[in-house]
C-alpha positions in Angstrom: 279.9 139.0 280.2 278.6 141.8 278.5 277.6 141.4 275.0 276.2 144.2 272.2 275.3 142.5 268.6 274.1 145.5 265.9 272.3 144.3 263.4 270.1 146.2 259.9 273.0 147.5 258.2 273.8 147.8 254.7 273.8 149.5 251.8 270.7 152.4 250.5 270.3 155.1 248.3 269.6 158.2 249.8 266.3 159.1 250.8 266.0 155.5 252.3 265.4 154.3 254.9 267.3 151.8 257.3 266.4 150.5 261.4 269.8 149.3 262.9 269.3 146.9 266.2 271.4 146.5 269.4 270.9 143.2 271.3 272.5 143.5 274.8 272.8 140.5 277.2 274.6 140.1 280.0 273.6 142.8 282.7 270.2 144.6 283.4 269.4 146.2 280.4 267.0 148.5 281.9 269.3 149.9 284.2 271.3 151.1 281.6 271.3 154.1 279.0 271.8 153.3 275.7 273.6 155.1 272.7 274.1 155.2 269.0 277.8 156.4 268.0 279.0 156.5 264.2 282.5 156.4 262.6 283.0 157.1 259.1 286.7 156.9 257.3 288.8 159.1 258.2 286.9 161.0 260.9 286.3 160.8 264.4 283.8 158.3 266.1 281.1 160.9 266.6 277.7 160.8 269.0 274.2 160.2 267.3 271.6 159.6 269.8 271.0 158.2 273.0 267.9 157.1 275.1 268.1 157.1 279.0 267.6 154.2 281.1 264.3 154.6 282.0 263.5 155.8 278.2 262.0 159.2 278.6 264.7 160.9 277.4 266.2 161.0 274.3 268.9 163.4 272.6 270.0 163.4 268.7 273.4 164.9 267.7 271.7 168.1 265.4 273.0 166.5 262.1 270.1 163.5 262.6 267.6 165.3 264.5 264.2 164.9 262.9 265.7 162.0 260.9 266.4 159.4 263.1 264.4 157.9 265.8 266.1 155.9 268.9 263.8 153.8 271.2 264.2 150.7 273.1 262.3 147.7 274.0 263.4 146.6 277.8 261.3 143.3 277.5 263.8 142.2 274.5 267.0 144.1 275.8 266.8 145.9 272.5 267.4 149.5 271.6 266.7 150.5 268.0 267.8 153.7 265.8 265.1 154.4 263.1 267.1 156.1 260.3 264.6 158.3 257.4 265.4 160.3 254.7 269.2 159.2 254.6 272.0 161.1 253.3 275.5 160.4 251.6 276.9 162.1 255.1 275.6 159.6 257.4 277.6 156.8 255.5 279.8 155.3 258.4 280.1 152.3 260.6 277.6 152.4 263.4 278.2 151.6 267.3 275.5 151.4 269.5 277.2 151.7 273.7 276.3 151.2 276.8 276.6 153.0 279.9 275.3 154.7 283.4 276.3 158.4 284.2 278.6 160.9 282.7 277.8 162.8 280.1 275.0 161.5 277.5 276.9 162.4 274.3 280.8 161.4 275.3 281.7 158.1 274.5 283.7 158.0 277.5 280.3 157.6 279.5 280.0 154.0 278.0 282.1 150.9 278.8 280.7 148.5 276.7 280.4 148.9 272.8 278.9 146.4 269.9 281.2 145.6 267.2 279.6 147.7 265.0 277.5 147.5 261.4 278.4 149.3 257.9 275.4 151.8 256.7 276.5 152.8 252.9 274.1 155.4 251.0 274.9 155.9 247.6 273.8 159.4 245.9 
């Protein structure tokens, strides 16, 4: 059984910063690309970054490029999403995925999702 717990939410004034976590069990993590996705109310879950399964690729959505940071730590089936210099925009509930193939930045690539965590930043 698959399992995705996100962690390091919460609530920062802008400029902060905040690292969200992804804990994955149940499969071979490493064997697996792994993906940061974001809802906020009233809009469309929406792709923010991705790293690949062997971790030399990574791609940000253009809103968070140079902001956030995605990496992964196979030994502890981790993948992290280093968020700098946040904004009132990037206020949403956070989703990190898993998946192999398809398209890096559809969410249709990934069959298994984490219940999500809350990042709030005030103005």
């Amino acid at each position: 059984q698959v399992q995705l717990v996100e962690s390091g939410g919460g609530l920062v004034q802008a400029g902060g910063s905040l690292r969200l976590s992804c804990a994955a069990s149940g499969r071979t993590f490493s064997n697996y690309n792994m993906a940061w996705f974001r809802q906020a109310p009233g809009k469309e879950r929406e792709f923010v970054s991705v790293i690949t399964w062997g971790g030399g690729n990574t791609h940000y959505a253009n809103s968070v490029k140079g902001r956030f940071t995605i990496s992964r730590d196979n030994a502890k089936n981790t993948v992290y999403l280093q968020m700098n210099s946040l904004k009132s925009e990037d206020t949403a509930v956070y989703y990190c995925a898993q998946g192999r193939g398809g398209s890096l930045g559809n969410s249709l690539s990934y069959d298994y999702w984490g219940q999500g965590t809350q990042v709030t930043v005030s103005s």
